[in-house]
MARGUBA-956042 format. One line per 4 residues: number of its first residue (from 1); their letters; for each residue x, y, z of C-alpha. Coordinates in steps of 0.5 Angstrom, whole numbers. Each point is the difference from the previous one (the first is absolute). Example, Ala and Ser with C-alpha at 12.3 -4.5 7.8 and 13.67 -1.06 7.14 Angstrom:
# MARGUBA-956042
1> AS> 25,-9,16; 2,7,-2;
END
This chain:
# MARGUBA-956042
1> XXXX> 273,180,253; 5,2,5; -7,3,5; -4,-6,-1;
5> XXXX> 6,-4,2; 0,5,7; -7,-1,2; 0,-8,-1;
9> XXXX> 7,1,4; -4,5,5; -6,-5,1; 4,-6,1;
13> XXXX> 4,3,5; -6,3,3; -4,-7,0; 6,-4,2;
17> XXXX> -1,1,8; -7,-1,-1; 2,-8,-4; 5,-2,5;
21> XXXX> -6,2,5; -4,-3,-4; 3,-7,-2; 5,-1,7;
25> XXXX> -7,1,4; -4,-4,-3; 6,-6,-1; 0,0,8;
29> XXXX> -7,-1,1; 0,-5,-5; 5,-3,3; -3,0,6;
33> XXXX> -6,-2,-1; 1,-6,-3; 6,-2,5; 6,1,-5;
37> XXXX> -3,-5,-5; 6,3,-5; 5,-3,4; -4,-6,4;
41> XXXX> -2,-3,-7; 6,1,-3; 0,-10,-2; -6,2,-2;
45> XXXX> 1,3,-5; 5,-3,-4; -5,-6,1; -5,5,-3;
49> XXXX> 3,1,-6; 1,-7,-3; -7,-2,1; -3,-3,-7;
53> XXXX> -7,4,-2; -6,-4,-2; -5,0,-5; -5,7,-1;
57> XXXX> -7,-1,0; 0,-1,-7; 6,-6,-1; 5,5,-1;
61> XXXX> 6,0,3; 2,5,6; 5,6,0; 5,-4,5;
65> XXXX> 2,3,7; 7,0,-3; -3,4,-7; -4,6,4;
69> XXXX> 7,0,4; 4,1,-6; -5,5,-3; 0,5,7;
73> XXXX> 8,-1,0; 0,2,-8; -3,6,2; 5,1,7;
77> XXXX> 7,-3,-2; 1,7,-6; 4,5,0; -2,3,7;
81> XXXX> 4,-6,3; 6,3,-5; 0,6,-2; -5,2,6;
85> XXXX> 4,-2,5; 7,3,-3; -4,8,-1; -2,-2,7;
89> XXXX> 7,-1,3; 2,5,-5; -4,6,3; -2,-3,8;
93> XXXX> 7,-4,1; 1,-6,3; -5,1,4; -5,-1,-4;
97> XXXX> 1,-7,0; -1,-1,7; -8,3,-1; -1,-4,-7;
101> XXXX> 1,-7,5; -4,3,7; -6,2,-6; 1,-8,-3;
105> XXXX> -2,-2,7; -5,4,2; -2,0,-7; -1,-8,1;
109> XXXX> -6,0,4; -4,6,-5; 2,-4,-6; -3,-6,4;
113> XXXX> -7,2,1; 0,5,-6; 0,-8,-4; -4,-4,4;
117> XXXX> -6,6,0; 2,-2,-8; -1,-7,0; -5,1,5;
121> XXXX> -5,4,-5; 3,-3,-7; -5,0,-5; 0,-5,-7;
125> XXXX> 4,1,-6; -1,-3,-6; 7,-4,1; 1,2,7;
129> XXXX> -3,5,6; 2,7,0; 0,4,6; 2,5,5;
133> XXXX> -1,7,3; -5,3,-4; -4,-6,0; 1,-1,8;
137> XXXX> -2,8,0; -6,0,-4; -3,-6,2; 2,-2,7;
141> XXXX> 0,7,3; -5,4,-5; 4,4,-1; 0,1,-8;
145> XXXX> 2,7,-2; 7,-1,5; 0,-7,-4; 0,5,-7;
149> XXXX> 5,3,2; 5,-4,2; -2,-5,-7; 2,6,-4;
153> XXXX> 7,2,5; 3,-8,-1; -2,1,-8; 3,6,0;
157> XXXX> 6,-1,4; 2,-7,-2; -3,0,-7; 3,5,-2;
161> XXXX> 5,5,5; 3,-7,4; 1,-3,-8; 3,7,-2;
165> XXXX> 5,-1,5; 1,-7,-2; 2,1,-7; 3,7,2;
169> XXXX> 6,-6,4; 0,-4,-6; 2,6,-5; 5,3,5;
173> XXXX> 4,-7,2; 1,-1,-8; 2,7,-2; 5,1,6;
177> XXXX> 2,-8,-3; 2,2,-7; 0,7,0; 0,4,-6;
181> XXXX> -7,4,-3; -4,-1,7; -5,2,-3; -1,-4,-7;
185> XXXX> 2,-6,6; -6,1,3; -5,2,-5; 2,-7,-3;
189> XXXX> -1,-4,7; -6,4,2; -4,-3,-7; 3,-7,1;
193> XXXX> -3,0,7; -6,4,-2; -1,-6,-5; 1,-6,4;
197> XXXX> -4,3,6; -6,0,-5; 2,-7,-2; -1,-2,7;
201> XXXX> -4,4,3; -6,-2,-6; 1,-8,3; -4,1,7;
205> XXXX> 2,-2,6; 1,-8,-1; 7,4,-5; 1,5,5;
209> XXXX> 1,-5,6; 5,-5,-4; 3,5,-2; 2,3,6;
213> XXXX> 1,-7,3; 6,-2,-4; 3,7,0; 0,3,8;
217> XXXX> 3,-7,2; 5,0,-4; 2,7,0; -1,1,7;
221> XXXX> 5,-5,1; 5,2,-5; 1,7,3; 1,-3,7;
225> XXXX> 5,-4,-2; 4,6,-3; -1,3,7; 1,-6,4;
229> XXXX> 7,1,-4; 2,6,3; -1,-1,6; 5,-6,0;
233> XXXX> 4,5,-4; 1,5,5; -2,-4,6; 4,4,5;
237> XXXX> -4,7,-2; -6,-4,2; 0,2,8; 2,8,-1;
241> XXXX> -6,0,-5; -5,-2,5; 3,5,5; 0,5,-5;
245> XXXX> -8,-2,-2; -2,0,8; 3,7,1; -2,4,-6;
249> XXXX> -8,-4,2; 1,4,7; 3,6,-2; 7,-2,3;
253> XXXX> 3,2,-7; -3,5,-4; 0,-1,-7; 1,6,-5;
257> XXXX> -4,4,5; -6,-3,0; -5,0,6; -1,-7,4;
261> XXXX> -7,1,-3; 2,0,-7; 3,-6,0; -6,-3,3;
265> XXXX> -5,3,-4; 6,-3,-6; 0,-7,2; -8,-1,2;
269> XXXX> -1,3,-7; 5,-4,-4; -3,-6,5; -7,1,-2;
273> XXXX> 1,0,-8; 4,-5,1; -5,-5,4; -6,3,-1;
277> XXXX> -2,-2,7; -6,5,2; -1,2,-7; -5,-6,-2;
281> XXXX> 3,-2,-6; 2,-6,1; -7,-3,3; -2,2,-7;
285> XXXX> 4,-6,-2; 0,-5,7; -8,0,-3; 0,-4,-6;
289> XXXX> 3,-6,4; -3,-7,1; 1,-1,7; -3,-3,5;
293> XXXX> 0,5,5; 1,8,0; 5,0,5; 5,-4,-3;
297> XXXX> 1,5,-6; 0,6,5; 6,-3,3; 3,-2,-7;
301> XXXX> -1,7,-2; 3,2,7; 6,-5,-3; 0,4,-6;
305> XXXX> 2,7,5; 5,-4,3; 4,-2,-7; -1,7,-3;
309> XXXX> 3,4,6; 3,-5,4; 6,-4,-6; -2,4,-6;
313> XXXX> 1,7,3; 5,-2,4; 4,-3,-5; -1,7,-4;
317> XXXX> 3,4,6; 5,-4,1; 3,0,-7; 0,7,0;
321> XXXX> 3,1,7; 6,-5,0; 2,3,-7; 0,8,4;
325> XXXX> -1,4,-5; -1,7,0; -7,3,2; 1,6,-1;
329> XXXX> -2,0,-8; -4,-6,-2; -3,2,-6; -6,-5,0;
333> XXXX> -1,-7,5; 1,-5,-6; 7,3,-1; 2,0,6;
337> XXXX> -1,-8,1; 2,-1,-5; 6,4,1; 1,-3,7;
341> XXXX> 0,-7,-4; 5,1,-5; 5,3,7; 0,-8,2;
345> XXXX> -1,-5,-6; 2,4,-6; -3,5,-5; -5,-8,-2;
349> XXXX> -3,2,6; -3,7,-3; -2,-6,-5; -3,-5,3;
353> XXXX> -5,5,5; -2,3,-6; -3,-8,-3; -2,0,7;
357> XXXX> -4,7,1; -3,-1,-7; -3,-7,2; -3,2,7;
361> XXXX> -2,7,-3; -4,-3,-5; -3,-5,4; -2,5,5;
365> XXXX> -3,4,-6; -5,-7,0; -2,-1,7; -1,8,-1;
369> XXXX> -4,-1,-6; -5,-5,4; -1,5,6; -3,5,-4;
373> XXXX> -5,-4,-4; -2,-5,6; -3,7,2; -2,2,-7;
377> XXXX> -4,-5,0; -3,2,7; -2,7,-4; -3,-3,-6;
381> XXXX> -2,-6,-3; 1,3,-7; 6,-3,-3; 1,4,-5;
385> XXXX> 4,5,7; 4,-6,1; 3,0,-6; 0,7,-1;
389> XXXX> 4,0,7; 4,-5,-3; 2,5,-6; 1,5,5;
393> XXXX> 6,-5,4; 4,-1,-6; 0,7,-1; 2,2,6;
397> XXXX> 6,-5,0; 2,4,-6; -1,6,3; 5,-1,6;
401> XXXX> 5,-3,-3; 1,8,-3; -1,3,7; 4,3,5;
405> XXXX> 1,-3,6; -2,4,5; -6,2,-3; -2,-7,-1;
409> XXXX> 3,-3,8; -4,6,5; -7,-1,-5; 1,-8,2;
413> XXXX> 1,3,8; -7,4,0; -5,-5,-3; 4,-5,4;
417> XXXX> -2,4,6; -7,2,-2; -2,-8,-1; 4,-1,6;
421> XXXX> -5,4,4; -6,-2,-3; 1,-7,2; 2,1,7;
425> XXXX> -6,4,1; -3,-7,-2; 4,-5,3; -2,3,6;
429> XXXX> -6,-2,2; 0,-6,-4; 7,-3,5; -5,-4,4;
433> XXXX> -3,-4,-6; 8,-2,-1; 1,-1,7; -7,-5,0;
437> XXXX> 4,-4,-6; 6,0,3; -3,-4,6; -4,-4,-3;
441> XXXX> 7,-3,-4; 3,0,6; -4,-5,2; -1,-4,-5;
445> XXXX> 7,-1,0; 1,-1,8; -4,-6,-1; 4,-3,-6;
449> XXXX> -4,2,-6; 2,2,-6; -5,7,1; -5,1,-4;
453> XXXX> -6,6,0; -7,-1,-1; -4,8,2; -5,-4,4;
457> XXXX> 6,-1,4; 0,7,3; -8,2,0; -2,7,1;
461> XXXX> 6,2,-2; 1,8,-5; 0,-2,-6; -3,-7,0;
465> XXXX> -4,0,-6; 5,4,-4; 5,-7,1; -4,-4,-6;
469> XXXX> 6,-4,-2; 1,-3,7; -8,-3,0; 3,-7,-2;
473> XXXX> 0,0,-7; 8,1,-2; 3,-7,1; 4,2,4;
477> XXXX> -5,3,6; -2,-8,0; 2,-4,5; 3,-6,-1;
481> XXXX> 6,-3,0; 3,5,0; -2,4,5; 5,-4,4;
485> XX> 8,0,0; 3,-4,-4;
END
C-alpha cells in the first residue's frame, strides 16, 4: 500500500507544475479573449440565475437555470470546499489560500466558455438536455476517441474516486463526533449511504435535481453562517490573518519548510477540486438547462466558481485560521475544521459541522452520480450499463467510507488532473465559438433586449450544425415578448 501511496504522491507532485501551467495559461487566455467576462458580467449573472425555464419540445417543463446551478454546485460545494481546504492549509500553509482565490478568478473566464460550449452543442434528453465536453469533443471537433477518453475519466472520476472521497468525508466527520469503534461506525454509515444513494440515484435526473435544489441552498448558508460567527468572534485577529495569508502566498513566511511552489501547487490543486474550473465537469450540468441563450449559463456556472472558492472556501480558511491551531500534526482535514470550529464556539461546533458535511457530501455524491451517466449515455444507449454504473456508485460510496485518507485524496488529484488536461486541450481551439456567443449576447443586451440566440445568428460558424437545439424549435429560442426586457 505504502508503494502506491508513494507513486500517486510522485505523479502529483511531478504533474502539479504541469497543471498550474496548464489551468493558469489557459485562464489568462480566456480572460483575455473575452475582455474579463468573469468580472464584466458579474449583475448578469445574479439576473441569469433566476431566469424561469419554459416548456421542452414535448410539453414538459425544463430544467431551471437555477436547478442546473444547484446541480454543478452539489458536486462543487463537498468536502473539498471543508476538508480540502484544511489539508491544503495543513500541508502548503496560509498561502495556499491565496493561490485557491487567484485560480477562482482565473479560473472564471475557463468555467465560462467550458459551459456555454455545453449549452451551445446540448442534445435532447428524455426530460431535459444533456451535454458536455464529450459531446462538443466529439461532435464539434471530430475528435471521437479524445471524446472516448475523456467520457471514461469524468465517470471514472466523479462516479466512482470523487464519490469515494465524498463518503470517505461523511464516515470520518461522524467517527471523529462520536468516537467509539471507528470501524463498526463506518461500516454502518457507508450501507446507510450506499442504500440511499441507490434510492436516489435509481430516480433520474428531475429527483436528482430537486434533491439538490432544496439541500445546497440550505447547507451552504447554514455553513456560512457559522463562519460569519467566527469572524465576529475574533474579529481583531481578522487583519493579522490576512498578512499572514499574503506572506506565506509569496514566500514572505516559509510554512513548516515548504517551498513557495509547494504552497502553490497545494492551493491550485485544492482550488481545482473544489470549483471544478477547467475540468469539464460542470458543463455537464450547465447542459441540461432551458435557457434562452448559451452564455447566460456560462456566466451562471462562472457564478458558481466564485460561491464555491470565493464564500464557501474562504469561510473554510478562516474558521480554521482564526482558531490557530497546531499544524504541525493534522490527522485528517475533516478533523482539523472541526477541531478548529470547537476552539471558537464550543464542542456543538464538531456537531454541527458533522450534520453539515453529511448534507453537502451526499449532495456532492448526486451531482457526481450525474456527470458520470450523462457520459454514459455518450458511450452507449444500452441501458442495462446505466444501471449497472448505478450499482457501481452505490458501492464505491461504501467502499470509501472504509478507506484511508490519503489514499482516496491523492487518487482524486490525479484523475482531476488527467481530465483537466483533456479538456483544455478541447477548449482551446473552440474559445472563439464562445467569444462568438458572447458578442452575439452583448449585443442583444446593448439594444435593451432580453437576449436570445437562434444559430442562423452566427452562420458559418464551427459547429453550426451540431447546434440542433438552437434551430428554433425549444420555446425559448422563439422571439416573442420576451425577447424584450421586462
Amino acid at each position: 500500500m505504502q508503494s502506491i501511496l508513494n507513486a500517486i504522491d510522485w505523479f502529483n507532485a511531478q504533474y502539479g507544475i504541469v497543471l498550474v501551467i496548464l489551468l493558469s495559461a489557459a485562464g489568462i487566455y480566456f480572460g483575455v479573449y473575452t475582455l474579463l467576462v468573469q468580472i464584466r458580467y458579474v449583475p448578469d449573472m445574479f439576473k441569469a440565475v433566476v431566469e424561469r425555464p419554459s416548456e421542452l419540445p414535448d410539453g414538459k417543463q425544463g430544467i431551471s437555470a437555477f436547478k442546473a446551478f444547484t446541480i454543478s454546485a452539489a458536486s462543487r460545494v463537498g468536502t473539498g470546499n471543508v476538508a480540502g481546504v484544511a489539508m491544503a492549509i495543513a500541508t502548503g500553509g496560509p498561502g495556499a489560500v491565496f493561490w485557491m482565490w487567484l485560480l477562482a478568478l482565473i479560473g472564471g473566464a475557463t468555467s465560462f466558455v467550458e459551459s456555454t460550449l455545453a449549452q451551445a452543442y446540448k442534445v435532447p434528453d428524455k426530460d431535459s438536455y444533456r451535454g458536455g465536453p464529450a459531446y462538443y469533443i466529439s461532435r464539434v471537433l471530430g475528435w471521437k476517441y479524445m471524446a472516448i477518453l475523456f467520457a471514461v475519466l469524468i465517470t471514472v472520476t466523479y462516479g466512482f474516486v470523487f464519490n469515494a472521497v465524498q463518503s470517505n468525508s461523511i464516515s470520518e466527520s461522524i467517527t471523529h463526533s462520536l468516537g467509539g469503534d471507528p470501524r463498526a461506525t463506518k461500516i454502518v454509515v457507508g450501507v446507510i449511504l450506499a442504500l440511499v444513494t441507490a434510492l436516489v440515484v435509481f430516480g433520474g435526473i428531475q429527483r436528482v435535481a430537486n434533491v439538490t435544489q432544496i439541500v445546497v441552498p440550505i447547507m451552504a448558508v447554514a455553513y456560512i453562517a457559522i463562519g460569519l460567527i467566527v469572524v465576529i468572534i475574533h474579529y481583531d485577529r481578522v487583519p493579522e490573518m490576512i498578512m499572514e495569508i499574503i506572506e506565506h502566498a509569496f514566500g514572505i513566511r516559509e510554512f513548516a519548510g515548504a517551498a513557495l511552489g509547494t504552497v502553490i501547487m497545494k492551493g491550485v490543486q485544492r482550488g481545482l477540486f473544489s470549483n471544478e474550473a477547467g475540468m469539464g465537469s460542470v458543463p455537464n450540468a450547465a447542459a441540461t438547462a432551458s435557457v434562452s441563450h448559451p452564455v447566460k449559463q456560462g456566466l451562471i456556472q462562472t457564478l458558481g466558481v466564485y460561491f464555491d472558492t470565493l464564500v464557501v472556501c474562504t469561510v473554510t480558511a478562516f474558521i480554521i485560521m482564526l482558531s490557530r491551531p497546531d499544524l504541525s500534526n493534522v490527522e485528517g482535514g475533516m478533523a482539523l475544521t472541526q477541531n478548529s470550529l470547537a476552539a471558537s464556539v464550543g464542542t456543538w461546533g464538531i456537531y454541527f459541522l458533522s450534520v453539515v458535511i453529511i448534507f453537502l457530501a451526499f449532495s456532492s455524491v448526486i451531482g457526481n452520480y450525474y456527470y458520470g451517466e450523462t457520459n454514459i449515455e455518450f458511450l452507449t444507449k444500452d441501458r442495462i450499463w446505466v444501471n449497472g454504473y448505478r450499482v457501481l456508485v452505490s458501492l464505491c460510496v461504501l467502499g470509501g467510507s472504509l478507506g484511508t485518507v490519503p489514499l482516496v485524496w491523492n487518487l482524486a488529484d490525479v484523475f482531476a488532473s488527467l481530465m483537466a488536461t483533456v479538456n483544455i486541450v478541447a477548449l482551446l481551439p473552440l474559445g472563439g465559438v464562445a467569444v462568438a456567443l458572447l458578442r452575439n449576447y452583448a449585443q442583444q443586451r446593448a439594444k435593451g433586449l432580453n437576449p436570445v440566440f437562434h444559430r442562423d445568428d452566427v452562420p458559418g460558424i464551427k459547429g453550426w450544425d451540431a447546434m440542433a437545439c438552437w434551430d428554433g424549435s425549444d420555446p425559448l429560442t422563439h422571439r416573442d415578448e420576451r425577447y424584450f426586457e421586462q
